[in-house]
RODO-2510 file (C-alpha; in nm, 4 decimals, decimal comma):
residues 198
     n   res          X          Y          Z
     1     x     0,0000     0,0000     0,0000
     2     x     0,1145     0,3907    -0,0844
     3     x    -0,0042     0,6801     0,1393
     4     x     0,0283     1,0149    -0,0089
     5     x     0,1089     1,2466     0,2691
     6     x     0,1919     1,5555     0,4098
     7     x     0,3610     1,7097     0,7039
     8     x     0,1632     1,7759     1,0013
     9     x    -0,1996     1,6889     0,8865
    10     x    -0,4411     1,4426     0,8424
    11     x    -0,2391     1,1754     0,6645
    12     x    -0,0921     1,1257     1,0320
    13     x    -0,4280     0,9556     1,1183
    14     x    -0,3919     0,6874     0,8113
    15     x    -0,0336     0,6403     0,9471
    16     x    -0,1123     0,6050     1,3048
    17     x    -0,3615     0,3385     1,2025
    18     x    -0,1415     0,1313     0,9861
    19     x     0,1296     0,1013     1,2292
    20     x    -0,1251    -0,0195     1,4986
    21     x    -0,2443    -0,2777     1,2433
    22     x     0,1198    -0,3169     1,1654
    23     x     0,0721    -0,3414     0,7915
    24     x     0,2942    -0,2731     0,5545
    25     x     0,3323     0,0686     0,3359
    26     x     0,4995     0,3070     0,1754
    27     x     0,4818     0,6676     0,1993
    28     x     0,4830     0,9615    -0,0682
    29     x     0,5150     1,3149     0,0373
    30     x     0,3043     1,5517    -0,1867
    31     x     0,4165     1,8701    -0,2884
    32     x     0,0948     2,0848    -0,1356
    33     x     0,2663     2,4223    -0,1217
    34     x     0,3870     2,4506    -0,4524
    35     x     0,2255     2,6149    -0,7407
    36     x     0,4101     2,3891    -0,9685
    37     x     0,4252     2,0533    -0,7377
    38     x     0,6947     1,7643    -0,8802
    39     x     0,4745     1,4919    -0,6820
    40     x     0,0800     1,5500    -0,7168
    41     x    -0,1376     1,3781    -0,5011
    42     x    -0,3963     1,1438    -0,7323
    43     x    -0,6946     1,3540    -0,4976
    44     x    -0,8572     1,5628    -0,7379
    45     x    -0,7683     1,8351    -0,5268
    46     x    -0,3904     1,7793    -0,4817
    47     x    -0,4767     1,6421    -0,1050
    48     x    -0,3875     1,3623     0,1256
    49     x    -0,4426     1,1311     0,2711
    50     x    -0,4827     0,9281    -0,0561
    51     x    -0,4558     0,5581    -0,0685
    52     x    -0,3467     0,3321    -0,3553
    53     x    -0,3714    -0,0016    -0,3097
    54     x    -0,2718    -0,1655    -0,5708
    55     x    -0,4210     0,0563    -0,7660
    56     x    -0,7327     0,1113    -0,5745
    57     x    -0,7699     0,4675    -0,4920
    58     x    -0,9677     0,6039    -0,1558
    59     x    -0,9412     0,9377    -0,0448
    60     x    -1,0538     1,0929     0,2746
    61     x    -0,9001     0,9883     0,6327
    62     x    -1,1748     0,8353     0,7809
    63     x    -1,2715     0,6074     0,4921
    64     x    -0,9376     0,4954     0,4535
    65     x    -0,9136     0,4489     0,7879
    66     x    -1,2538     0,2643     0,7973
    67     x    -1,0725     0,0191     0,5007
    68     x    -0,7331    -0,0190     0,6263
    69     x    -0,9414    -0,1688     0,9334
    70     x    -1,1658    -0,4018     0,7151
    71     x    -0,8163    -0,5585     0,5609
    72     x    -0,7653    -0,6707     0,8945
    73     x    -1,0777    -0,7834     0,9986
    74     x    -1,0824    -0,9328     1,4085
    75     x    -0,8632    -0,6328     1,5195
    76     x    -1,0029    -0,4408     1,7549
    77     x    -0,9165    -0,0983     1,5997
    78     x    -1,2460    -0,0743     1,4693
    79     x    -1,4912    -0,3321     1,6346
    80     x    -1,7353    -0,5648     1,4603
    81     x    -1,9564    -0,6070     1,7426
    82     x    -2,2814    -0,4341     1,6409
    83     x    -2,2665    -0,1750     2,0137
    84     x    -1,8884    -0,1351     2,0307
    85     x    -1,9469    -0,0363     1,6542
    86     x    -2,1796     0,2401     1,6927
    87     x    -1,9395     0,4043     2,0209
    88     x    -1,6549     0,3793     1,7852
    89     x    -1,9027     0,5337     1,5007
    90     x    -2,0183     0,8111     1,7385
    91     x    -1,6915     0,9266     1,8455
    92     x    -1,4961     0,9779     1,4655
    93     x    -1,8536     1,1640     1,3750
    94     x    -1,8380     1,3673     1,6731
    95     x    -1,4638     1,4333     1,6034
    96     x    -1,4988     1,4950     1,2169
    97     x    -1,8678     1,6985     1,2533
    98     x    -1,8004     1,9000     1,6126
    99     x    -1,4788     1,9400     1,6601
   100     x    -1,2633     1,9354     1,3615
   101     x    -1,4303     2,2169     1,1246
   102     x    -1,3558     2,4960     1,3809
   103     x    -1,0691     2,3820     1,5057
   104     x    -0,9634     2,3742     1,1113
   105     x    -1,0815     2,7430     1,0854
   106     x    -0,9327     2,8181     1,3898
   107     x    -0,6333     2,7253     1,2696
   108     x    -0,6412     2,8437     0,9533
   109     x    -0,7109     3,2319     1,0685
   110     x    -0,4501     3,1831     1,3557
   111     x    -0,1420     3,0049     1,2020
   112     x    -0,1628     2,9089     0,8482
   113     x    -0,3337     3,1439     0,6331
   114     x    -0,1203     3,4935     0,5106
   115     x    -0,1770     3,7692     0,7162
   116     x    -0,3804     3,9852     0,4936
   117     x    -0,6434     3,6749     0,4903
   118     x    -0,6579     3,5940     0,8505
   119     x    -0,9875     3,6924     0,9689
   120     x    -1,0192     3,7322     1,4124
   121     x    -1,3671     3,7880     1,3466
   122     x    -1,3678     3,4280     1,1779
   123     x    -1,1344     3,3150     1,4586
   124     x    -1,3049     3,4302     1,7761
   125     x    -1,6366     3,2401     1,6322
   126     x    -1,4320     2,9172     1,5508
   127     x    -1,2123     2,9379     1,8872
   128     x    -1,6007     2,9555     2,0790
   129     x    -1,7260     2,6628     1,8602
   130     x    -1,4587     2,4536     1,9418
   131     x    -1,4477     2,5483     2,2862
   132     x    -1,7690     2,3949     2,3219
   133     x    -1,7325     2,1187     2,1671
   134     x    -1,5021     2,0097     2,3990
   135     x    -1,7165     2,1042     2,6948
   136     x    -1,9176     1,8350     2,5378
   137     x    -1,6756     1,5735     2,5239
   138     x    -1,5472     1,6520     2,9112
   139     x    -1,9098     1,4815     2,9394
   140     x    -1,7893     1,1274     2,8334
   141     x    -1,6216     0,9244     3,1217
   142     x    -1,2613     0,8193     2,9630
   143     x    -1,1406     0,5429     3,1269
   144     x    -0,8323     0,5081     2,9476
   145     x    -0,9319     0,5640     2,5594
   146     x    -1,2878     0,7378     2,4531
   147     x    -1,4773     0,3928     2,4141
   148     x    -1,3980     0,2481     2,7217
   149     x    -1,1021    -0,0055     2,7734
   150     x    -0,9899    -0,0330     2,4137
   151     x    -0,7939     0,1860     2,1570
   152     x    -0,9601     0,2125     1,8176
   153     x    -0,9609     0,4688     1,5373
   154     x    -1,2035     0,6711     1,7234
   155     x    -0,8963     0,7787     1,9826
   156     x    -0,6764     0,8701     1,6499
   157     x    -0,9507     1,1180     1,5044
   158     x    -1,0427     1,2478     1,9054
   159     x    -0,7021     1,2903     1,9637
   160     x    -0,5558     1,4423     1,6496
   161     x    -0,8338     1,7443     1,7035
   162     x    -0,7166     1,7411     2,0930
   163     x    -0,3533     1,8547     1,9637
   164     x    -0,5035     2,0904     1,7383
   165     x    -0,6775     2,2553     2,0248
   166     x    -0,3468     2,2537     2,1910
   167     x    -0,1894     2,4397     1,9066
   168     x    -0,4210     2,7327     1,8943
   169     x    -0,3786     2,7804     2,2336
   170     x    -0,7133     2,6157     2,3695
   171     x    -0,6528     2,4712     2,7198
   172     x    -0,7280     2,1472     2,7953
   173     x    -0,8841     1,9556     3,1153
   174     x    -0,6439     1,7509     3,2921
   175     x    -0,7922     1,4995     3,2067
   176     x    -0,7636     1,5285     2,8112
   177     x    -0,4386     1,6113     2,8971
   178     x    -0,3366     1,2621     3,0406
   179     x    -0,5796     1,1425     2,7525
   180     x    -0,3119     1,2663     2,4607
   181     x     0,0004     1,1497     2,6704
   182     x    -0,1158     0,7905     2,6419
   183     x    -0,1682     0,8741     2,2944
   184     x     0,1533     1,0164     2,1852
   185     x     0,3301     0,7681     2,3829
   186     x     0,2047     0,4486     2,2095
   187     x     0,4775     0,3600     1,9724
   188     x     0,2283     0,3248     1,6345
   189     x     0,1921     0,7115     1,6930
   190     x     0,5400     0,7728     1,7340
   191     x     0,6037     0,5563     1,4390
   192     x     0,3498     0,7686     1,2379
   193     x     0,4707     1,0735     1,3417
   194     x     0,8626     0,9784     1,2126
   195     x     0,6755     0,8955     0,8873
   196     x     0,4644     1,1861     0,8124
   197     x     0,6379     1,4502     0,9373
   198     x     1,0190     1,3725     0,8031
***
């Protein structure tokens, strides 16, 4: 399998799944920032994550995710079982639906956009919406991972957000706090950090 990636976004999830299903990959960096790239992603929007395998072509994190998972099927990264299913379901929605778009504003009007586009007005609203999304998700009792007992590719998409809330300067309960250390400090992530960002 082939990931197209880039530095620092959400190819890290695809990653960070494949090396806790230790399968076997390759990696391609894309050339995002250039207006001339050498290496194009296949999205039709020059994106990642993409994923060839063998040919077949998926875009989007969550669906690749979602597949990389079915490949394996019987790991418990994503759960057959019809209610641990539907947890791990309601999580990577929650992530993708609540948190993620204004955290991804957010950061946009914060860090990555130019100057002359960054809009605070844009920023204050996005840096509120995400503020209470995670209000919401101090309601669910974490154990140690946001399903109960057992990692699965609901923590990767939770988590991921978590740092991006770190990195606009949102602070975070103690609690999500300890939440991301055990994440970070599982070797897959590490792994998939080395990978994606070098």
């Amino acid at each position: 399998m082939k990931v197209y990636t880039f530095p620092k976004s959400r190819s890290l999830r695809v990653l960070w799944s494949l090396e806790e299903l230790h399968l076997d990959y390759e990696t391609v960096r894309v050339d995002l920032l250039s207006a001339t790239p050498e290496i194009r992603s296949p999205h039709p929007q020059n994106k990642v994550p993409v994923l060839d395998d063998k040919g077949f072509l998926i875009f989007e994190s969550a669906a690749i995710c979602k597949y990389v998972c079915a490949k394996t099927a019987g790991q418990c990264l994503y759960p057959a079982e019809l209610r641990a299913n539907a947890r791990v379901e309601q999580w990577m929605s929650f992530a993708l639906t609540e948190l993620e778009p204004p955290l991804w504003s957010l950061l946009k009007h914060v860090a990555l956009l130019p100057d002359a586009l960054k809009v605070a007005a844009v920023a204050e609203v996005a840096r509120r919406e995400a503020e209470s999304a995670i209000k919401c998700l101090e309601h669910q009792s974490i154990a140690s991972w946001i399903t109960g007992d057992t990692f699965t590719i609901a923590d990767i998409f939770v988590a991921q957000n978590l740092m991006w809330a770190k990195a606009c300067g949102i602070p975070l309960p103690t609690v999500f706090e300890e939440y991301l250390l055990r994440c970070q400090t599982r070797e897959a992530y590490q792994q998939a950090v080395i990978r994606n960002n070098g």
